[in-house]
PAMI-695909 format. One record per residue (C-alpha): residue in one letter; residue number from 1; x negated, y, z. Coordinates in Angstrom, 1 decimal. Layout:
BEGIN
+---+-----+--------+--------+--------+
: r :   k :     c1 :     c2 :     c3 :
+---+-----+--------+--------+--------+
: a : NUM :      X :      Y :      Z :
...
+---+-----+--------+--------+--------+
END
This chain:
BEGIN
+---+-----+--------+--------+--------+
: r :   k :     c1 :     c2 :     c3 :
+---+-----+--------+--------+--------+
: x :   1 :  192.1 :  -74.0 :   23.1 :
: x :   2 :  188.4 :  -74.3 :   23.4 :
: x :   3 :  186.6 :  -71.3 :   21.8 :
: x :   4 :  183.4 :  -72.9 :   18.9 :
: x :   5 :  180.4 :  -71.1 :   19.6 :
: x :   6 :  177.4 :  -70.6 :   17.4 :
: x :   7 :  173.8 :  -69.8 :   18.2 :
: x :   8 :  171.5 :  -67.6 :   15.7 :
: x :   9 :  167.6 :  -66.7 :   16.9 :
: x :  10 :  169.7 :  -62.6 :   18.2 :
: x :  11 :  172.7 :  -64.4 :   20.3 :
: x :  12 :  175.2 :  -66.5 :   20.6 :
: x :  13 :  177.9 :  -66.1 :   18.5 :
: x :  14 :  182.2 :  -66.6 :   18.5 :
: x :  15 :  183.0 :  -67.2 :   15.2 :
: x :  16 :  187.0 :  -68.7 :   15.7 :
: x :  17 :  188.0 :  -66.0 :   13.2 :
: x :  18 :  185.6 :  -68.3 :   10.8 :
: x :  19 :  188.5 :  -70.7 :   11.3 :
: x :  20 :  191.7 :  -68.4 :   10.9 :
: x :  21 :  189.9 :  -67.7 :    7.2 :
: x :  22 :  189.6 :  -71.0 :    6.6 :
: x :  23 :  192.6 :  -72.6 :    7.6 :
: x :  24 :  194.7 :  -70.1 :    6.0 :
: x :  25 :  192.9 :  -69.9 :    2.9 :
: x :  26 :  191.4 :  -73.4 :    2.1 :
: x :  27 :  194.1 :  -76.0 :    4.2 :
: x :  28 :  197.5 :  -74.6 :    3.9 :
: x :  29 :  196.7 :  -73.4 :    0.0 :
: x :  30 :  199.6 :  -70.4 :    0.6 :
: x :  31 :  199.3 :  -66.4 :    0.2 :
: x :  32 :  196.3 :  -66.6 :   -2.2 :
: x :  33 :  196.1 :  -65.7 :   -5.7 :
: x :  34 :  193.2 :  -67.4 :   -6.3 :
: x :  35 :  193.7 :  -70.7 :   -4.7 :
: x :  36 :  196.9 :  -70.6 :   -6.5 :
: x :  37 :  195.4 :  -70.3 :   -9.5 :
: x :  38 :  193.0 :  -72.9 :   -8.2 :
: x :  39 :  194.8 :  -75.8 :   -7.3 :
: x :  40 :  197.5 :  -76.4 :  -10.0 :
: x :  41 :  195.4 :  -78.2 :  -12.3 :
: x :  42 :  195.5 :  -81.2 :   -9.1 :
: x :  43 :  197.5 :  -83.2 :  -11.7 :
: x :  44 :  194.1 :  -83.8 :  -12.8 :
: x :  45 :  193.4 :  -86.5 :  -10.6 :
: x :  46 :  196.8 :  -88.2 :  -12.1 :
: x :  47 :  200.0 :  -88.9 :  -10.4 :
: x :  48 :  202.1 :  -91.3 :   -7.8 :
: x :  49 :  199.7 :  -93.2 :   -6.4 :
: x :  50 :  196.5 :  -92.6 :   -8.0 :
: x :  51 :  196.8 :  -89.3 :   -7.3 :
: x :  52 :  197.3 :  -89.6 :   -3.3 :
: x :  53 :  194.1 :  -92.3 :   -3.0 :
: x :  54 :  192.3 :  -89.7 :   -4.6 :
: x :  55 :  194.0 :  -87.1 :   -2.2 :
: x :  56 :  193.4 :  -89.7 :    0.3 :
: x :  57 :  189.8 :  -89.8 :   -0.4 :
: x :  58 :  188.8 :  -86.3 :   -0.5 :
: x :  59 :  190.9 :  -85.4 :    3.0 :
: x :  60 :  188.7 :  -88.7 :    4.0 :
: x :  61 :  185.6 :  -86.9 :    3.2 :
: x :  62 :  185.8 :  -83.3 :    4.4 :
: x :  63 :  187.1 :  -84.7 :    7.7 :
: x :  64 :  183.5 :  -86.8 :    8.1 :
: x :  65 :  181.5 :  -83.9 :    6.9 :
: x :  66 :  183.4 :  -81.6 :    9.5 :
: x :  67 :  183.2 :  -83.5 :   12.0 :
: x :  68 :  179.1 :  -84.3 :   11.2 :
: x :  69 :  178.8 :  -80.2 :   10.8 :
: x :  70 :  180.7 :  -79.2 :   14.2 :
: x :  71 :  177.7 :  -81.6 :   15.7 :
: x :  72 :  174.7 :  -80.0 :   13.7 :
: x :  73 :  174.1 :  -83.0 :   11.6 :
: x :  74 :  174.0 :  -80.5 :    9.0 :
: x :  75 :  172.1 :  -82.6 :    6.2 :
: x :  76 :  174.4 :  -85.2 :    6.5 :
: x :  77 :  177.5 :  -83.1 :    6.2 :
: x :  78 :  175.9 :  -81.2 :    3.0 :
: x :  79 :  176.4 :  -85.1 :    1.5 :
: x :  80 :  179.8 :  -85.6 :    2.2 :
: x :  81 :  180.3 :  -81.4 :    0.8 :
: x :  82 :  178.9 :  -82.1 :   -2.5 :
: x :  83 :  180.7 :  -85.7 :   -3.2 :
: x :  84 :  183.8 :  -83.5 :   -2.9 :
: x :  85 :  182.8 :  -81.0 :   -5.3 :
: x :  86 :  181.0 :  -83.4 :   -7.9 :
: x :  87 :  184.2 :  -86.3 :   -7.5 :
: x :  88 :  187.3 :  -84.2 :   -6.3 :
: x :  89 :  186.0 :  -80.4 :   -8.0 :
: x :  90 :  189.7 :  -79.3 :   -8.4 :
: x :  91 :  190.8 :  -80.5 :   -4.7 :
: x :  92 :  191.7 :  -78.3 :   -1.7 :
: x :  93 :  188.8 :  -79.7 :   -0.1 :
: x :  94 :  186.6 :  -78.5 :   -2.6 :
: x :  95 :  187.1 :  -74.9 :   -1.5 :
: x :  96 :  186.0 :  -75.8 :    1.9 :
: x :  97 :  183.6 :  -77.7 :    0.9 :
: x :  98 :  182.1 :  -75.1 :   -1.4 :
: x :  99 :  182.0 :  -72.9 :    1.4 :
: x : 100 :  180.4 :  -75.4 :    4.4 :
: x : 101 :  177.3 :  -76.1 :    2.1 :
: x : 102 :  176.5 :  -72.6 :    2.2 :
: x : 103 :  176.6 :  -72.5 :    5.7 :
: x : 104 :  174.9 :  -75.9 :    6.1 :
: x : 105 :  172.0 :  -74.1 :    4.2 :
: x : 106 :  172.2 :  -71.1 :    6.4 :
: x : 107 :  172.2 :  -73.1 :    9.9 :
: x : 108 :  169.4 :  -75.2 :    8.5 :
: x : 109 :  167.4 :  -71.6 :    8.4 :
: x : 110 :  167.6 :  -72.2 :    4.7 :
: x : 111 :  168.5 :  -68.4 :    4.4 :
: x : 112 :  167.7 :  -67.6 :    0.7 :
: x : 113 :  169.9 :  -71.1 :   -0.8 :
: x : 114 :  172.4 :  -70.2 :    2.0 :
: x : 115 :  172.5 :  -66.2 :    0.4 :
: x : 116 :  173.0 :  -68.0 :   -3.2 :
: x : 117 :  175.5 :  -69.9 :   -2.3 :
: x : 118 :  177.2 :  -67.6 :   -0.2 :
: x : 119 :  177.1 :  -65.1 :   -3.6 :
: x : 120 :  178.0 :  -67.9 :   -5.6 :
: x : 121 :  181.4 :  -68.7 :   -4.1 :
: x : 122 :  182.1 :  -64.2 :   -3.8 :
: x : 123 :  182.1 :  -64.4 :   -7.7 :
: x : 124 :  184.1 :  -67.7 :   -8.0 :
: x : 125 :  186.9 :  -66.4 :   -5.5 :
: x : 126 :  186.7 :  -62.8 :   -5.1 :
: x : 127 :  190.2 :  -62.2 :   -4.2 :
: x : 128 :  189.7 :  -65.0 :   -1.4 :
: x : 129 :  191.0 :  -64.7 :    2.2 :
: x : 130 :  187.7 :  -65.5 :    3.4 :
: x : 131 :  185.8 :  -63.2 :    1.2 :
: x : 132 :  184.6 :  -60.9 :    4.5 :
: x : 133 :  183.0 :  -63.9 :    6.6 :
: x : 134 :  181.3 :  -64.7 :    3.1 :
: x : 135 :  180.4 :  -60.7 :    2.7 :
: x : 136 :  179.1 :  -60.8 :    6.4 :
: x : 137 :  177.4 :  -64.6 :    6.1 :
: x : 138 :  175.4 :  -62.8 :    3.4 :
: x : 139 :  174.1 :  -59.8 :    5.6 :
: x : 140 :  173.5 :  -62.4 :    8.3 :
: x : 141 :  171.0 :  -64.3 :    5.5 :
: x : 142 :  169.3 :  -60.6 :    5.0 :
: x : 143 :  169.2 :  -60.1 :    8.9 :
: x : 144 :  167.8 :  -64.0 :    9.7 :
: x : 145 :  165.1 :  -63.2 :    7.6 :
: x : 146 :  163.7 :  -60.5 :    9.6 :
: x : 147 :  160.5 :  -61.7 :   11.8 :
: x : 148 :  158.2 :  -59.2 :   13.1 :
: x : 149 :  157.8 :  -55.4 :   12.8 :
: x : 150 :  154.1 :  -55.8 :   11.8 :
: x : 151 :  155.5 :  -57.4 :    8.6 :
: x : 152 :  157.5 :  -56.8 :    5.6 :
: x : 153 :  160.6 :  -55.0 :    7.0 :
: x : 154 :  162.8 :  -56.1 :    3.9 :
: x : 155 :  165.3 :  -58.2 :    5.5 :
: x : 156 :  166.4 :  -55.5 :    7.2 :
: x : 157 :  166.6 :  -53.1 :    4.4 :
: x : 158 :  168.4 :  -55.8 :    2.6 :
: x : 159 :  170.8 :  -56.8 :    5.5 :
: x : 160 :  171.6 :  -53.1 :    6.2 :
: x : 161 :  173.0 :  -53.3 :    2.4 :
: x : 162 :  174.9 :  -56.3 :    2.5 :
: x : 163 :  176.5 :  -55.3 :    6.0 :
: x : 164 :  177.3 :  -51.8 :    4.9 :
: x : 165 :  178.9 :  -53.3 :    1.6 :
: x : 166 :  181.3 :  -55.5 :    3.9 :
: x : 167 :  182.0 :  -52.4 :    5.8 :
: x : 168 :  183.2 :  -50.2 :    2.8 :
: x : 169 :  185.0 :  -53.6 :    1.2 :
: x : 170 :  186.4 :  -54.4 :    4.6 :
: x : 171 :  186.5 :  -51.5 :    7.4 :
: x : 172 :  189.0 :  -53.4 :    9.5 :
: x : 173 :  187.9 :  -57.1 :    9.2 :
: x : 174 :  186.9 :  -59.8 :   12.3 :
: x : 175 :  183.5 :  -58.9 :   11.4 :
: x : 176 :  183.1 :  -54.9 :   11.8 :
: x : 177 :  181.9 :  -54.9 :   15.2 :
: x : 178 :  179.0 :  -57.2 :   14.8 :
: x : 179 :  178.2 :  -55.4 :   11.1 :
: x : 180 :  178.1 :  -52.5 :   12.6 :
: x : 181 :  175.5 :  -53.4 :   15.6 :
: x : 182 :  173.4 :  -55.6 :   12.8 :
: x : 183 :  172.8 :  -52.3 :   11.1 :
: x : 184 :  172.1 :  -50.4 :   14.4 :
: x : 185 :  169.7 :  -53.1 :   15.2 :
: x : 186 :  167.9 :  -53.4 :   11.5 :
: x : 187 :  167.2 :  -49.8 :   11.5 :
: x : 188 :  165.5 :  -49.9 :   14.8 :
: x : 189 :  163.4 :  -52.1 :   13.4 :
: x : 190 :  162.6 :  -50.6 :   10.2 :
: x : 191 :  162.2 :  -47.4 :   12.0 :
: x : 192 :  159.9 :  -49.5 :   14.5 :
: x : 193 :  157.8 :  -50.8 :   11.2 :
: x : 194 :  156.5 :  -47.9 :    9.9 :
: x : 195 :  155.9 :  -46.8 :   13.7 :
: x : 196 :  153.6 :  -49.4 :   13.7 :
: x : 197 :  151.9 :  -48.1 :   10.5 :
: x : 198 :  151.5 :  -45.0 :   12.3 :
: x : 199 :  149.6 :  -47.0 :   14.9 :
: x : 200 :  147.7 :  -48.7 :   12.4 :
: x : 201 :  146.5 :  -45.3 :   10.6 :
: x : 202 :  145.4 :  -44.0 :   13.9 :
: x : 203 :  143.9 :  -46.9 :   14.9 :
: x : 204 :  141.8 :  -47.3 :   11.5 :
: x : 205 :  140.9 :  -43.6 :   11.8 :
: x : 206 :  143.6 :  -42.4 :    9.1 :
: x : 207 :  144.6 :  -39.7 :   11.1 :
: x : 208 :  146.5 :  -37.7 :    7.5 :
: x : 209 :  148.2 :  -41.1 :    6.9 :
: x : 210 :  149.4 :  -41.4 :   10.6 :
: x : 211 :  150.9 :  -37.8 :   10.4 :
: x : 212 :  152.6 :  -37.9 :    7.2 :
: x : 213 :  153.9 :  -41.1 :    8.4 :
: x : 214 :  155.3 :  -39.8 :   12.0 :
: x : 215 :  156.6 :  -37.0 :   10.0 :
: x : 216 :  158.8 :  -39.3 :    7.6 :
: x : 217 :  159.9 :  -41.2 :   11.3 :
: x : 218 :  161.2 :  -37.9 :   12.6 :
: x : 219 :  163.1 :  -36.6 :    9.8 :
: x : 220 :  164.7 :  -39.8 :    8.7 :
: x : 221 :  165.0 :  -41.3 :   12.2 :
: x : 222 :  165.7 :  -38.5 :   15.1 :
: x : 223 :  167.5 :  -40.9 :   16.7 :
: x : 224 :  165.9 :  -43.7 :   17.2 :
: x : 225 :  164.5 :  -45.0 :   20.3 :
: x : 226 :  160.7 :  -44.7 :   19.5 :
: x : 227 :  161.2 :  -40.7 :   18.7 :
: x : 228 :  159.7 :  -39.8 :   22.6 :
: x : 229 :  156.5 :  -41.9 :   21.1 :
: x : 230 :  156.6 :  -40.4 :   18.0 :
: x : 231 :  156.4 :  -37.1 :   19.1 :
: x : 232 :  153.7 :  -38.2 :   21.9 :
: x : 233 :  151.6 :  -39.5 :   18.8 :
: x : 234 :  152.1 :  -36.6 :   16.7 :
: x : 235 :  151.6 :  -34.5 :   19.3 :
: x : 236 :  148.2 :  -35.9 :   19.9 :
: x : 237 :  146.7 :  -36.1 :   16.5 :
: x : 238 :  147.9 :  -32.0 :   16.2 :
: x : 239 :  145.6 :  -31.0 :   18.7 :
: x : 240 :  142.7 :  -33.0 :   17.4 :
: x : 241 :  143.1 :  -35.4 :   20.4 :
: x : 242 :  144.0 :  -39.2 :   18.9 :
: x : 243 :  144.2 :  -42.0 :   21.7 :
: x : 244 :  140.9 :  -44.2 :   21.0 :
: x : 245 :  141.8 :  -47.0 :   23.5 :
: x : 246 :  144.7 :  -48.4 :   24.7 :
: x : 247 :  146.7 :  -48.3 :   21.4 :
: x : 248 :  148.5 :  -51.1 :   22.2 :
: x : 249 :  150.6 :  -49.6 :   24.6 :
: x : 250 :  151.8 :  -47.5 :   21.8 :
: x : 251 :  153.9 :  -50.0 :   20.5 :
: x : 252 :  157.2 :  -51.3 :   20.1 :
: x : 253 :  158.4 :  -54.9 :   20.9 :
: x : 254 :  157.0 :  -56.9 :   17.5 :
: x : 255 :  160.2 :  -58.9 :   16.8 :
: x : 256 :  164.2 :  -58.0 :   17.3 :
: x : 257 :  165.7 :  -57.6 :   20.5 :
: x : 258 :  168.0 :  -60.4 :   21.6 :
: x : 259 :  171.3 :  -59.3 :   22.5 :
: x : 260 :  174.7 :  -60.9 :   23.3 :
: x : 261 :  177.7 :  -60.3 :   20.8 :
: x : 262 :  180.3 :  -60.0 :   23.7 :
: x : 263 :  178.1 :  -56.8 :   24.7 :
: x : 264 :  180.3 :  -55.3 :   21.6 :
: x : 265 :  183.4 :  -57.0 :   22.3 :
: x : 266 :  182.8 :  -59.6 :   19.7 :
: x : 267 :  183.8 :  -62.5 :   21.8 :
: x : 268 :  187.3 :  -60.3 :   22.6 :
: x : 269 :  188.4 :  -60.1 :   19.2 :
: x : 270 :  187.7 :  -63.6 :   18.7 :
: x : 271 :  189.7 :  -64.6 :   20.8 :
: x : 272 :  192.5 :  -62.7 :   20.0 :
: x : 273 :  192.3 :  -65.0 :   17.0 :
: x : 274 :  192.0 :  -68.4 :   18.8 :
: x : 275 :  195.2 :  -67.5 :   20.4 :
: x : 276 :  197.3 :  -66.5 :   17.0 :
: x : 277 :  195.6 :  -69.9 :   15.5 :
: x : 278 :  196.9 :  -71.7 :   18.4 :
: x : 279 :  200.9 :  -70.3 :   18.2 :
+---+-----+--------+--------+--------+
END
């Protein structure tokens, strides 16, 4: 069974455990509360006939806008999304559907609707099955927003607090692994930003600000792969000898290191899943 890959602006992800959620929680309708709860009112759309054209219809649309999402033709699949939740709102498919315009918002780069709707469909169905890939989907709308270390760094602030929230909700979910090295890399990159405050303090002549600053880097961050520099810096400006020139070796890479998910053992677990889907 061929493995669905996605690609974000860090990697290329394995997201088949995306599917194992959603097949178990929003096709076969069993083992959930909520969906339970959810779908009894499908006398709604009538009965005998009526009600399968209208079952008919809505199974008619989430297979087009599937099929138009699985090929990036992410605009048009957010059409055939909605009509199900404006005609068919207390449908199977509207659960899916629900879901798929969030992530049609987030792989448009439409991160902050994406984060909304992503929130949006946690309160609706807390007790969901596919609660942690919504949990994580929201971190990943914190991460994606992250750009360079010389700007704002919070995205990463943010994304640290929505993947450690998963973490405590979810320690043993598909989705630990990759939280867990989404953190490691937003802190280097926080830790990175007010590095290159330092720089800028020293390079504007601040030398008090640049100190105070290195000192908050090397008491909240000793770990951190730009302590060596750190210390270089602060080691500098303590004996009345500040670099003058050549600052910009000093620095850090300005945006987020790319990095492949199977480096963690992401694509592993994945496909661990694949192959339970597939029995």
């Amino acid at each position: 069974m061929m493995t669905k890959k996605y690609s974000d602006k860090y990697g290329t992800l394995t997201r088949t455990a995306v599917y194992f959620f959603l097949v178990t929680t929003c096709l076969s309708l069993t083992g959930c509360a909520t969906t339970e709860g959810m779908f009894s009112s499908w006398s709604f759309f009538g009965s005998g006939g009526e009600q399968e054209e209208e079952f008919d219809s809505a199974n008619k649309l989430i297979v087009q806008g599937m099929e138009s999402y699985k090929i990036g033709r992410y605009n048009t699949a957010m059409k055939d999304f909605q009509e199900i939740k404006d005609r068919y709102p207390f449908s199977p498919e509207a659960l899916l559907a629900e879901l798929k315009l969030a992530d049609c918002e987030y792989y448009n780069d439409k991160y902050e609707e994406a984060k909304e709707l992503y929130k949006e469909f946690e309160e609706r169905h807390p007790t969901n099955e596919a609660i942690p890939y919504v949990m994580f989907q929201i971190g990943m709308c914190d991460y994606s927003r992250t750009d360079r270390i010389d700007r704002d760094s919070t995205g990463a602030q943010d994304a640290i607090k929505s993947f450690s929230r998963l973490l405590r909700a979810y320690p043993d979910s598909p989705y630990t692994r990759e939280a867990k090295a989404r953190i490691r890399t937003a802190r280097e990159f926080i830790v990175n930003h007010e590095y290159y405050v330092a720089v800028f303090y020293v390079r504007t002549k601040k030398y008090d600000q640049a100190k105070h600053r290195l000192k908050y880097i090397l008491t909240m961050y000793p770990d951190a792969s730009i302590i060596p520099k750190a210390k270089s810096l602060q080691e500098r400006l303590a004996a009345g000898d500040p670099p003058k020139w050549g600052l910009d070796k000093w620095l850090p890479a300005l945006t987020m290191p790319t990095w492949n998910l199977a480096d963690i053992g992401i694509g592993t677990q994945d496909d661990d899943v694949e192959n339970q889907i597939g029995q």
